[in-house]
C-alpha positions as CSV (number, residue, x, y, z in Angstrom):
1,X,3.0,-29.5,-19.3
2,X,-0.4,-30.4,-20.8
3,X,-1.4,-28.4,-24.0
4,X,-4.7,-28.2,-25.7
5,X,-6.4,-27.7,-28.8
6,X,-7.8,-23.7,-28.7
7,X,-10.6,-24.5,-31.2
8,X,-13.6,-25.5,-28.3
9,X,-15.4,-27.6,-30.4
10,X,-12.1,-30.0,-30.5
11,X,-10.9,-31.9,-27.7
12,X,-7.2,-32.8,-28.4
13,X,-4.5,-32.9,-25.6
14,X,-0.9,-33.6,-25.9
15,X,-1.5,-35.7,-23.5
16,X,-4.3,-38.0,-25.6
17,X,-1.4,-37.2,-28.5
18,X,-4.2,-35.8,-30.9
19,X,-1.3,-32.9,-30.5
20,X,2.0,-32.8,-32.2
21,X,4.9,-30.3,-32.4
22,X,5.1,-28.1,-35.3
23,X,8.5,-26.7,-34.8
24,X,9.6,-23.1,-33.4
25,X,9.4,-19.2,-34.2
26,X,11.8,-16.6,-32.3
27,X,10.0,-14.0,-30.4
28,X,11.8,-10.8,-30.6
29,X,10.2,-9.3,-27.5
30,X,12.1,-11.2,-25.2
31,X,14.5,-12.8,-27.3
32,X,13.3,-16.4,-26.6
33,X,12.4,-19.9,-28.5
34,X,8.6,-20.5,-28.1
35,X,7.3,-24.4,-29.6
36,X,4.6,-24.3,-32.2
37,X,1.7,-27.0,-32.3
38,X,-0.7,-28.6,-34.5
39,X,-3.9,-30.2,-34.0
40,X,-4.0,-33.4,-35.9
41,X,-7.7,-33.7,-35.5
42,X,-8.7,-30.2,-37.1
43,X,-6.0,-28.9,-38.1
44,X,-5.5,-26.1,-35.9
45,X,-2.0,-24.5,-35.5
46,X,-0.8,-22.7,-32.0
47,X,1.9,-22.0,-29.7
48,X,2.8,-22.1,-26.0
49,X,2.4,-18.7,-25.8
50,X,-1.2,-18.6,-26.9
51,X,-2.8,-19.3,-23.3
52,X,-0.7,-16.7,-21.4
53,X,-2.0,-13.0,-20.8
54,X,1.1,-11.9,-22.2
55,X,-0.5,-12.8,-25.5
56,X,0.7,-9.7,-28.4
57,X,3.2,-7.4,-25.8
58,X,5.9,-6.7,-28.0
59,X,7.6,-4.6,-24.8
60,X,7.8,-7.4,-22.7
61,X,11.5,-6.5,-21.2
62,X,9.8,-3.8,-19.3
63,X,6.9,-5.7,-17.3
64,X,9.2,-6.1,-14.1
65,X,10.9,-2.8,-14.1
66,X,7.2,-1.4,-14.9
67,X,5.6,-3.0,-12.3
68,X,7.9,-2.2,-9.5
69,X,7.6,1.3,-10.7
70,X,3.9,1.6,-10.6
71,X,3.9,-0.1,-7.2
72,X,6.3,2.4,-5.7
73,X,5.0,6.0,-5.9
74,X,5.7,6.4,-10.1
75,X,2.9,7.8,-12.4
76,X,2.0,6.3,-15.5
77,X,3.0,9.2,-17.4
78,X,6.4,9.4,-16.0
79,X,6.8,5.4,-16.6
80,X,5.6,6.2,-20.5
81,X,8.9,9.1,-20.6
82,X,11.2,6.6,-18.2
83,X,11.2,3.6,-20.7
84,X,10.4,5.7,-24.4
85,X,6.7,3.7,-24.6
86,X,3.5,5.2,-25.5
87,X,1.3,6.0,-22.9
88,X,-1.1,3.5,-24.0
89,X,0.9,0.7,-23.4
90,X,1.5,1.5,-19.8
91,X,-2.2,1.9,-19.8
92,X,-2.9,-1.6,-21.2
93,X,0.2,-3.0,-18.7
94,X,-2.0,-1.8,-15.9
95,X,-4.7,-4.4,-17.0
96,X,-2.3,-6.9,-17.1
97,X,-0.9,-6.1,-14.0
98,X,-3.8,-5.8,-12.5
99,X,-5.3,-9.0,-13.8
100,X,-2.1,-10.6,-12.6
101,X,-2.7,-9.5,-9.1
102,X,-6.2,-10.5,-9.0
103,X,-4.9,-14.1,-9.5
104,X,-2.1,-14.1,-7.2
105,X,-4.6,-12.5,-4.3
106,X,-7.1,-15.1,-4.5
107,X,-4.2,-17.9,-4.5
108,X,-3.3,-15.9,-1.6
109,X,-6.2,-16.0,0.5
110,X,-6.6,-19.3,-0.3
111,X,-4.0,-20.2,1.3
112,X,-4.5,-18.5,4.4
113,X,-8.2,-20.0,4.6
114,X,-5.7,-22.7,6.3
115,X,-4.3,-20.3,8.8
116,X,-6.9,-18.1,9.9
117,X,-6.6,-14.6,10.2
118,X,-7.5,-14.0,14.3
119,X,-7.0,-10.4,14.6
120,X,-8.6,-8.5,11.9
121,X,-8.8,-4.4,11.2
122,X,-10.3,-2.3,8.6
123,X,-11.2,0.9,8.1
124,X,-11.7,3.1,4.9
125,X,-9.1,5.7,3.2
126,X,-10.8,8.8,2.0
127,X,-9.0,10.2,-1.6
128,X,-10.3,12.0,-4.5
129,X,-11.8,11.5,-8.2
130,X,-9.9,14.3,-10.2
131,X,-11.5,17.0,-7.9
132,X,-12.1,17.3,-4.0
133,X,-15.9,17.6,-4.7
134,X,-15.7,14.0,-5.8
135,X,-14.5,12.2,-2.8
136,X,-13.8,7.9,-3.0
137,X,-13.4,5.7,-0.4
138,X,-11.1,2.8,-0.5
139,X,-12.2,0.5,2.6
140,X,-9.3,-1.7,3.3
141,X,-9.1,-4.3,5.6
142,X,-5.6,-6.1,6.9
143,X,-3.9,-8.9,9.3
144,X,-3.3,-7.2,12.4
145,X,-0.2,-9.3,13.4
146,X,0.9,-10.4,10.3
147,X,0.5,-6.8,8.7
148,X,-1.0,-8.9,5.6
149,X,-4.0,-6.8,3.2
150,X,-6.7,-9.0,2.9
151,X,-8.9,-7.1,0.3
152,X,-9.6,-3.1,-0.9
153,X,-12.3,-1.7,-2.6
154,X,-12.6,1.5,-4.2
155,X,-16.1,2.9,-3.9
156,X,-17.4,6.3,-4.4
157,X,-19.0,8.8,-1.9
158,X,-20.8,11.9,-2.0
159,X,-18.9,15.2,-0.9
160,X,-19.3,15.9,3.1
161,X,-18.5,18.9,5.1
162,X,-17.9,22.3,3.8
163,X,-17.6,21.1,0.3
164,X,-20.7,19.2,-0.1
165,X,-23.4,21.9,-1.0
166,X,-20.8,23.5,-3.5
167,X,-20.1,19.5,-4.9
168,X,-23.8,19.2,-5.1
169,X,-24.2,22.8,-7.1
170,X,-22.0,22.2,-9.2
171,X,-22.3,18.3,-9.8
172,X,-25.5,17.5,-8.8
173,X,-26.0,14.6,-6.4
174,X,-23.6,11.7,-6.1
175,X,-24.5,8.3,-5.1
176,X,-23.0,6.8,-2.5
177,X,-21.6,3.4,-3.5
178,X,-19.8,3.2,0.1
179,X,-21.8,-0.3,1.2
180,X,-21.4,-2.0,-1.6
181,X,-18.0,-1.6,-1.3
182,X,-18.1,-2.8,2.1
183,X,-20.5,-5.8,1.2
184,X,-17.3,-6.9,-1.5
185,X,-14.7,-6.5,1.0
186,X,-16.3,-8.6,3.8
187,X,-17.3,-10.8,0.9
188,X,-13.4,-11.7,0.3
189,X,-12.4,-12.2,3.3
190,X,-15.2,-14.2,5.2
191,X,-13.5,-17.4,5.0
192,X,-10.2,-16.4,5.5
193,X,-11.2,-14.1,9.2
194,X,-11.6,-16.7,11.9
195,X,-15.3,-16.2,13.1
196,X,-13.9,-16.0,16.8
197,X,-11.8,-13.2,16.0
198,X,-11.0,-9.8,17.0
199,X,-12.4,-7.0,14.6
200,X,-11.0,-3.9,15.1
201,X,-12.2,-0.6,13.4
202,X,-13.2,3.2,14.0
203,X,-16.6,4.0,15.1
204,X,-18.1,4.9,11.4
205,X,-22.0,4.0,12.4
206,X,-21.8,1.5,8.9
207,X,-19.8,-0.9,9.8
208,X,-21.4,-2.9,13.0
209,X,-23.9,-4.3,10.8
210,X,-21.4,-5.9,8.2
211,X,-19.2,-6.9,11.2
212,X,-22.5,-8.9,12.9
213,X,-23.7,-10.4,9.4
214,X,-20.6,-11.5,8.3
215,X,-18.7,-12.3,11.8
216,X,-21.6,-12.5,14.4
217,X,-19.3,-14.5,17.1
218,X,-16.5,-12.2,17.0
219,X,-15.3,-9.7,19.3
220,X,-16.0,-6.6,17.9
221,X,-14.1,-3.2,19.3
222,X,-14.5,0.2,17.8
223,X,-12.2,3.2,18.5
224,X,-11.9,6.7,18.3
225,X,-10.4,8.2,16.0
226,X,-7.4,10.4,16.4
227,X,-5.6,13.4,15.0
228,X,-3.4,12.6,12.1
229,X,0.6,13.3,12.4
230,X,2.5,15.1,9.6
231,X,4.5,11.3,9.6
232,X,2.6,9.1,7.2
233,X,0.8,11.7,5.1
234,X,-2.0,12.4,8.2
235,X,-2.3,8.8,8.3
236,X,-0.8,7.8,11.3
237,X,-1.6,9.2,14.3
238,X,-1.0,11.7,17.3
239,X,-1.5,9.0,20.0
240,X,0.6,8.0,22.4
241,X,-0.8,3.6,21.9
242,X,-2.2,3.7,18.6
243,X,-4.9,0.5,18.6
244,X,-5.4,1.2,14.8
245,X,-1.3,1.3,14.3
246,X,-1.1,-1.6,11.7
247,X,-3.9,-0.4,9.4
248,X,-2.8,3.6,9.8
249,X,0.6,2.3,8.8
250,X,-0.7,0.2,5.6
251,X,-2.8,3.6,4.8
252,X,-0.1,5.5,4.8
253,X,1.7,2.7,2.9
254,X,-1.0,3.3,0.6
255,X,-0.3,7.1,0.2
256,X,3.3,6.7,0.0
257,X,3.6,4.0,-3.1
258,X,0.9,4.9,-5.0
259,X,1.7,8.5,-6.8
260,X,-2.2,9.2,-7.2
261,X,-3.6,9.0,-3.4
262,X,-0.5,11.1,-2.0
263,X,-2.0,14.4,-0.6
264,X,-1.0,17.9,-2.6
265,X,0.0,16.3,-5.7
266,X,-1.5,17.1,-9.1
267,X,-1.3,13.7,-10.0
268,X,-4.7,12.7,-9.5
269,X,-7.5,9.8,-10.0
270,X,-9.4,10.3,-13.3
271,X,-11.3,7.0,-13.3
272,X,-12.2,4.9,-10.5
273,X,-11.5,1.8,-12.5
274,X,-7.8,2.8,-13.2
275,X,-7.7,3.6,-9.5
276,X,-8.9,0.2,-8.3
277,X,-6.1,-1.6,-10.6
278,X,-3.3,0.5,-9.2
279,X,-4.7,-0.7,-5.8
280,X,-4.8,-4.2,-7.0
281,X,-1.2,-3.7,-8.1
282,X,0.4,-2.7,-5.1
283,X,-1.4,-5.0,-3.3
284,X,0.4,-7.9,-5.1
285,X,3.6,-5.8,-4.5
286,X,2.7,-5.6,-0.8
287,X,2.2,-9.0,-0.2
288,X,4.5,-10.9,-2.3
289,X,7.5,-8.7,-2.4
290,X,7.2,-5.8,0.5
291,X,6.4,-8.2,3.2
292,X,8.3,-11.1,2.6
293,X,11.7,-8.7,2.1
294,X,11.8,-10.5,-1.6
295,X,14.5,-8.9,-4.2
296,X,12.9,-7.8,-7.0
297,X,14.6,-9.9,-10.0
């Protein structure tokens, strides 16, 4: 592997030799051997660890356990009591996870830019921001045969229904964010959605215009939505042919694995940005491990 200098001003590479090996230190973390380096030209002394995000964990024996916990219906605070850590460093783990997830979705749907998604449903998943007065929306869209989630974005919404004049009483009015999160989602996903392909949804009156901007030549079919079964946390439904059946099924994925969108819980969402890395975590989880039937070393 290739190493260069950090300082950007200097443009030494192992590979031009201007680098040299400056012996080893013993990480305690993890128990492991990690190679020094020194830049000949300025003088500038670094390690192999230095580029990777696990840059300054000193509980790194816990990132697998931790992640498959996080992606499988456990709250942070339970994780914090489970392996003796502060709850801080399970919040800064979700960053890195997070980040980590990011990376390894857009490798993802890279790859599949090859093999073109031709049967395509989305639709969004209603959930809550500490209180039901502050509803968010978490429009997710998903390979219909090869049960794949393309992207999700967490956007808020203002309250509807019976709780919307109380919401606005007591919290004034709440912008609705709901498009933009639309607009980011079809954003991801428009080269990796064959534009001849089927697009399947509900019939919410804001998504045909995404649908024709983004996929004009598709075929475009909108259902109606049905009643939700006690199975799947109301997400599947009460249908004898359920169109929707892969997406209801990922939403109630969704529900299941991660602790805070679960209905009557009082583990709940706090900050839309924490809520939008947990999503980004099981995602990765989903993917990489849950769909290919991988054993989680």
């Amino acid at each position: 592997m290739i190493y260069s200098c950090p300082n950007l001003d200097c443009h030494s590479t192992t590979k031009n030799k201007l680098i040299s090996k400056d012996g080893f230190f013993f990480r305690r973390s993890d128990s492991r051997k990690i190679q020094r380096f020194v830049c000949k030209t300025c003088g500038r002394k670094f390690s192999r660890a230095t580029f990777t995000l696990e840059k300054y964990q000193k509980k790194r024996r816990i990132n697998r356990r931790l992640f498959l916990d996080l992606a499988t219906n456990s709250s942070m605070r339970s994780c914090a009591r489970k392996y003796k850590v502060n709850y801080k460093t399970v919040q800064s783990r979700m960053d890195y996870f997070s980040i980590k997830g990011k990376k390894r979705q857009e490798k993802f749907l890279k790859k599949l830019e090859k093999s073109k998604v031709q049967a395509m449903q989305f639709d969004d998943l209603v959930t809550s921001e500490h209180t039901k007065m502050k509803p968010l929306s978490i429009t997710i869209a998903v390979d219909k045969k090869r049960r794949h989630i393309l992207a999700a974005e967490v956007s808020s919404i203002p309250a509807f229904g019976l709780l919307a004049d109380k919401s606005r009483k007591k919290y004034g009015y709440r912008k609705s964010d709901h498009e933009r999160g639309l607009e980011k989602v079809f954003e991801k996903i428009k080269n990796v959605v064959n534009q001849d392909a089927t697009i399947q949804s509900d019939e919410h009156q804001a998504y045909p215009k995404f649908v024709s901007r983004y996929f004009p030549k598709a075929e475009y079919k909108r259902y109606k939505g049905g009643r939700g079964c006690v199975a799947g946390q109301g997400e599947l439904k009460k249908l004898r042919f359920d169109p929707l059946f892969t997406l209801n099924h990922t939403c109630a994925m969704f529900r299941a694995n991660i602790n805070r969108l679960a209905r009557r819980t009082w583990c709940t969402t706090k900050r839309i940005d924490m809520l939008q890395k947990h999503v980004d975590i099981f995602i990765n989880y989903y993917n990489s491990i849950y769909l290919r039937d991988a054993v989680p070393i």
